[in-house]
C-alpha positions in Angstrom: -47.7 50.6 9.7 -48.4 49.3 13.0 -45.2 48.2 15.2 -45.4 45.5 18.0 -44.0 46.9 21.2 -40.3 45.3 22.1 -40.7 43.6 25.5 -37.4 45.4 27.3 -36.1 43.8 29.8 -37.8 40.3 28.9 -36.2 37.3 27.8 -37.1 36.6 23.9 -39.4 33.5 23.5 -37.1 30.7 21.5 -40.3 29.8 20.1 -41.3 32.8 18.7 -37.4 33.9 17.9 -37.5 30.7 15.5 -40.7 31.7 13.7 -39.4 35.0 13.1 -35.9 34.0 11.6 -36.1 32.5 8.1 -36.4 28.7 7.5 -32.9 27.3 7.5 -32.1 25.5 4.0 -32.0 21.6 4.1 -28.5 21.2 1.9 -27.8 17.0 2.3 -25.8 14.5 0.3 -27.2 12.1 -1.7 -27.4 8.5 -0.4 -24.7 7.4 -2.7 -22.2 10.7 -2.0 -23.2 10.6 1.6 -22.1 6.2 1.4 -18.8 7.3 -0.9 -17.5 10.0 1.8 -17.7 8.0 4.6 -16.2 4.9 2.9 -13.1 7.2 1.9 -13.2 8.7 5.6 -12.8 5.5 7.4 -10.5 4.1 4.5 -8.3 7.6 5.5 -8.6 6.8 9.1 -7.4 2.8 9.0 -4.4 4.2 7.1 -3.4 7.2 8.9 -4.1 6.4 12.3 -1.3 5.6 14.6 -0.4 2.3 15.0 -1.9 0.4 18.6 0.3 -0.7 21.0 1.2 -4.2 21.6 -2.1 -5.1 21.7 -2.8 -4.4 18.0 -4.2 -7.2 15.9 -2.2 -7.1 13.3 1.2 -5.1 11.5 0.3 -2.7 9.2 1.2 -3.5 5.4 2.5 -1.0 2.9 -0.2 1.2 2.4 -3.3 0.3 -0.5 -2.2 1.4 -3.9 -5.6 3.3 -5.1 -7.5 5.8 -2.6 -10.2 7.0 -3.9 -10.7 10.9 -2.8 -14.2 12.2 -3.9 -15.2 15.6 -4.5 -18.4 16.8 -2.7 -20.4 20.4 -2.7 -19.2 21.4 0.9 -23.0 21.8 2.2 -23.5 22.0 6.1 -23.9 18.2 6.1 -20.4 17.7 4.6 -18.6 20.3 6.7 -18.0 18.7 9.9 -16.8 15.1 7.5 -14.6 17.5 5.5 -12.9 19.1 8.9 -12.2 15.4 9.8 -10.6 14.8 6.9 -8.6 17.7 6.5 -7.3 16.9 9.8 -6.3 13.3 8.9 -4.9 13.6 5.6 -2.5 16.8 6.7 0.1 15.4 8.6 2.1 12.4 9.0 0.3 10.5 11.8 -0.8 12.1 15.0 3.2 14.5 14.8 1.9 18.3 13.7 5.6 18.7 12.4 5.5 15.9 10.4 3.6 17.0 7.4 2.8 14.6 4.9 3.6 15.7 1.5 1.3 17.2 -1.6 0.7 14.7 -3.7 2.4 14.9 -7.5 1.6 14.0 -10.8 2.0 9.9 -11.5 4.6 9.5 -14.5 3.0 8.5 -17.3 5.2 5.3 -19.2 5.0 3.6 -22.8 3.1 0.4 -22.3 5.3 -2.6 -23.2 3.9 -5.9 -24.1 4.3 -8.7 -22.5 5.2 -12.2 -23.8 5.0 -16.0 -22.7 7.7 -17.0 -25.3 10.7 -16.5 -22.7 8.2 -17.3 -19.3 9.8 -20.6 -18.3 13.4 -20.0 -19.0 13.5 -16.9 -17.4 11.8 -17.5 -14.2 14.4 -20.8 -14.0 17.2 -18.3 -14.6 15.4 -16.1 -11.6 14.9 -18.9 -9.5 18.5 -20.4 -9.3 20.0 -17.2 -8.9 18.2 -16.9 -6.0 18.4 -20.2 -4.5 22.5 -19.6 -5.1 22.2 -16.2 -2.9 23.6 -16.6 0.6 20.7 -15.1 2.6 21.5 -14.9 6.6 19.6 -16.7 8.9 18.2 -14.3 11.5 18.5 -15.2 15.3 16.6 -14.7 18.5 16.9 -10.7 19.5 17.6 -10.3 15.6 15.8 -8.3 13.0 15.0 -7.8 9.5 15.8 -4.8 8.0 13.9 -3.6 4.4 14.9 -0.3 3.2 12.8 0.3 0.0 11.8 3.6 -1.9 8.1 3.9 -2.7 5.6 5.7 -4.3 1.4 5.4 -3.7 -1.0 6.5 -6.0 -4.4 8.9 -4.7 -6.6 9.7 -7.1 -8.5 12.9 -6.9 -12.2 12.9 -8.4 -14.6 16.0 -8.4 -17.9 16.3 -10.3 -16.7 19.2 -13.0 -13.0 18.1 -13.5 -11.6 15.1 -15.3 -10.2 12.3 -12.9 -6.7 13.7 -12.0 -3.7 10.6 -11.2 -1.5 11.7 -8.3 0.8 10.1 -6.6 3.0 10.7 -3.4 6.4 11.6 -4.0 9.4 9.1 -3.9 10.2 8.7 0.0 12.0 6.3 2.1 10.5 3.5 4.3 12.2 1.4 6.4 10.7 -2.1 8.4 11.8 -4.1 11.3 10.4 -7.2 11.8 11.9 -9.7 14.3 11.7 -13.6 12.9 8.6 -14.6 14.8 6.9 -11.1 13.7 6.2 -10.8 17.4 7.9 -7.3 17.4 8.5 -4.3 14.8 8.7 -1.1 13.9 8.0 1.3 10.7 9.5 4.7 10.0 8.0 6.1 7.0 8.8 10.0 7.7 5.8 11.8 6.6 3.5 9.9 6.4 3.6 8.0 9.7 4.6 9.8 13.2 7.9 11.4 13.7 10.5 8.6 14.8 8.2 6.2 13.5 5.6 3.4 14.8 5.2 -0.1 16.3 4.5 -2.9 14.7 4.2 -5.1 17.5 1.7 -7.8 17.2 0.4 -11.2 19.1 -1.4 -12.2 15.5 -1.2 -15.7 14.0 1.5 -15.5 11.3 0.3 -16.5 7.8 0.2 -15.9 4.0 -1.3 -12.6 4.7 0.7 -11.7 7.8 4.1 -13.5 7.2 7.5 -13.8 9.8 10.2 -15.0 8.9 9.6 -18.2 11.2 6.1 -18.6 9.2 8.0 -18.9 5.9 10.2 -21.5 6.5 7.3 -23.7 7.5 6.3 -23.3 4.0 6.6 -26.3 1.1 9.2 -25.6 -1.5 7.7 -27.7 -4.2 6.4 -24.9 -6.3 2.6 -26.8 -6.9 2.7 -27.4 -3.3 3.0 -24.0 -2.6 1.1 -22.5 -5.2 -2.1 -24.7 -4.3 -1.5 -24.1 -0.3 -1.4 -20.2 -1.6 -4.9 -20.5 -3.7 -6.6 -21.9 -0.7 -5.5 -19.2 1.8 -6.6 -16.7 -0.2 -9.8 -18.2 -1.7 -12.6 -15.3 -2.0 -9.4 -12.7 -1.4 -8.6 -10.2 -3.9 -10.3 -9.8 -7.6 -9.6 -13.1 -8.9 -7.9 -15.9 -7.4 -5.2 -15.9 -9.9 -4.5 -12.0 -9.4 -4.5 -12.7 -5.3 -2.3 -15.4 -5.6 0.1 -13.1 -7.6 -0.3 -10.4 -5.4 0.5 -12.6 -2.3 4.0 -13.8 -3.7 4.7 -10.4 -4.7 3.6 -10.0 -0.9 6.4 -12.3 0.4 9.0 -10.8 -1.2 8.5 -7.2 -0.8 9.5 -6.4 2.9 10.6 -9.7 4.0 13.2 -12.1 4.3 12.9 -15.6 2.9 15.1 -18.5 3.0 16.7 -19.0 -0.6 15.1 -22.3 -1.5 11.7 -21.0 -0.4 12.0 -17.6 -2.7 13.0 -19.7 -5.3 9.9 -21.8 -5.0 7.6 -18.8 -4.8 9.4 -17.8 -8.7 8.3 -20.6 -9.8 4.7 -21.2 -8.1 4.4 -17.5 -9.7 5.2 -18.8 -13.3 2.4 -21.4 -13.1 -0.2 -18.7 -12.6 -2.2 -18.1 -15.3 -1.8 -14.7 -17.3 1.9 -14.2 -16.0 4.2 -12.7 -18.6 7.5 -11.5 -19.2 8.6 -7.7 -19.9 12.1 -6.8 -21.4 12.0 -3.5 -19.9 11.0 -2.5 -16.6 12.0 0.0 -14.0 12.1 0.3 -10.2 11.4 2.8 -8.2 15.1 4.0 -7.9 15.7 4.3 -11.7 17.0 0.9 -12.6 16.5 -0.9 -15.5 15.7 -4.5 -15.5 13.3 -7.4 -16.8 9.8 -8.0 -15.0 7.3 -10.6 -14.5 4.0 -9.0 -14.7 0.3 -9.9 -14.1 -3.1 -7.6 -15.6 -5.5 -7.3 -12.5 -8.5 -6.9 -14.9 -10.9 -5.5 -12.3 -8.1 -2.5 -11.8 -6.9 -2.2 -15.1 -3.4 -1.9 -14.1 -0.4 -4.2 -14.7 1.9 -5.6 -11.1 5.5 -6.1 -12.4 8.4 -7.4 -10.4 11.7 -5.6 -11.8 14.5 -7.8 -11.4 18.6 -7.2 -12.7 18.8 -8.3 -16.2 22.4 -9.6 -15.0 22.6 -11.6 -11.7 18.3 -11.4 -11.8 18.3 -9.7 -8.1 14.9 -9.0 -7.3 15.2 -4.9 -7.3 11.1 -3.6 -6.8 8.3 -3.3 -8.7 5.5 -1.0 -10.4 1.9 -0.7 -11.4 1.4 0.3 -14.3 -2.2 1.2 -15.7 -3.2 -1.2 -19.0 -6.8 -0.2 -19.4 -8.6 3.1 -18.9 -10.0 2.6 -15.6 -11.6 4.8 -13.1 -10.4 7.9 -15.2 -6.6 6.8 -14.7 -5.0 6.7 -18.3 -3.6 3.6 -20.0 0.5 3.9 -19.0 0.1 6.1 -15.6 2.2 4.2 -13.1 0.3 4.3 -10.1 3.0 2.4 -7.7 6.6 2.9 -7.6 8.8 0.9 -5.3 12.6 -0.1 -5.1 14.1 -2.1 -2.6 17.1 -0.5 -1.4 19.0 -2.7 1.4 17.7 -5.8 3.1 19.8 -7.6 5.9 19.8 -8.4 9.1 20.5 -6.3 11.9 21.2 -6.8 16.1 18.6 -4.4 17.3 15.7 -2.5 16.7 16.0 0.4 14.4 19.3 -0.6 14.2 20.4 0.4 10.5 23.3 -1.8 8.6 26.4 -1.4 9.4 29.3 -2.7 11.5 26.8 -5.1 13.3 24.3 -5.4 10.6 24.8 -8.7 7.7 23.4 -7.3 4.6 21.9 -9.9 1.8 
């Protein structure tokens, strides 16, 4: 056998170094895994990223209900995308020591049916209870306060398992808004920054972005208002009727309306075709109550508003899957949330209290 001669004290050739080691493997993603992944990684970094300062364009809202995680061979292509993610997805924010909590499984629920039979009387019986409800006006240097108890849903997907429903655990959030929505802030401990984030924001105020001061320039004719909510949210959402449905349940979530206005937006929401009315529904804090729901039939899953079968005090509200889509079976309820205390307080993560007038 006849040995080259080593060249001491030389400097190997790259060239020749290459053509002696063995020809690296080419492991890629698909075009459609490689277009997946980087939708879910910018998806993961709009939601987790810290908030701008004041020159944001616009608050954050509550986070999406579905995120979509997708399970990929981890080739060398993937690796550096997978460290990314890794890095967003395990902590709260940009706060090491705020470590955002495993996901659990979503409860699973008997699917109730829904009925038109009691529609109108009970969204009359909704809407004068609310219109009866003192609800304080905020002032300047004022601000809203929503506590609420939440649950999101994540789904995890990988090639050889069976779509798996997970959902975050039950946690507290808590909003500030100030009536023009000029200034804000969001603690959501775990999943945003420790001590929470701004929401300060110079945007236009509208259906998708509402203050306090933007509502009460609504109409409170319900047709009014329910045509002036099609047409700002025309080509939004799955369907129109599902956005417009969606966009009340918007304005009531983590925001304070006047009381003839939330009474209004009861009964714009009754006109919308496909509403329905459940006997038995629960928040996210364990209370019972009735709901008006809505079937987002791209989804599959049902939106229902629990109110207090008593004094019909709007208490939260829940997703609840209908139809076996995206591998999420038919009564998984993929969003919990319960609102806990809304008023109005003197400052700035200021809690209720002393100084605080609670609705």
């Amino acid at each position: 056998m006849i040995r080259k001669k080593s060249r001491l004290g030389k400097p190997l050739d790259l060239a020749e170094l290459a053509r002696l080691l063995p020809a690296p493997a080419d492991p890629h993603l698909s075009p459609d895994r490689h277009l997946l992944l980087e939708d879910h990684l910018m998806n993961e970094i709009q939601s987790t990223a810290p908030v701008p300062a004041p020159a944001a364009s616009a608050p954050p809202h509550r986070p999406a209900r579905r995120v979509l995680l997708i399970g990929v061979p981890v080739t060398a292509a993937a690796l550096a995308g997978a460290l990314v993610f890794t890095a967003l997805t395990g902590s709260g924010g940009s706060d090491p020591a705020a470590a955002t909590p495993p996901p659990v499984d979503a409860p699973v629920v008997r699917i109730e049916p829904g009925s038109t039979a009691r529609l109108a009387s009970t969204v009359e019986r909704i809407a004068a209870a609310a219109a009866d409800r003192a609800t304080p006006e905020p002032g300047p240097g004022q601000y809203i306060y929503i506590k609420s108890q939440v649950s999101y849903l994540s789904v995890s997907h990988t090639d050889t398992e069976a779509s798996k429903a997970q959902v975050e655990p039950l946690h507290i959030r808590e909003v500030w808004n100030s009536p023009d929505g000029r200034h804000g802030w969001l603690d959501e401990p775990g999943y945003k920054p420790k001590g929470g984030v701004t929401l300060d924001s110079d945007v236009t105020r509208g259906l998708n972005a509402p203050s306090y001061d933007y509502l009460k320039t609504l109409p409170t004719d319900p047709d009014a208002l329910l045509t002036k909510i099609y047409k700002e949210t025309k080509g939004q959402g799955n369907s129109p009727d599902q956005q417009a449905f969606t966009t009340v349940g918007d304005l009531l979530e983590e925001q304070l309306a006047p009381a003839n206005l939330t009474a209004a937006l009861y009964r714009a929401a009754a006109k919308i075709p496909g509403v329905v009315v459940l006997e038995h529904a629960q928040d996210a804090a364990g209370r019972e109550g009735i709901a008006l729901a809505h079937v987002d039939q791209d989804s599959g899953d049902r939106t229902e508003w629990v109110f207090d079968p008593t004094t019909y005090t709007y208490l939260g509200s829940r997703a609840v899957q209908i139809n076996d889509t995206n591998g999420i079976a038919p009564g998984t309820v993929t969003t919990r949330t319960a609102v806990l205390e809304r008023a109005v307080v003197d400052a700035q993560k200021q809690r209720p209290g002393a100084q605080g007038t609670r609705t």
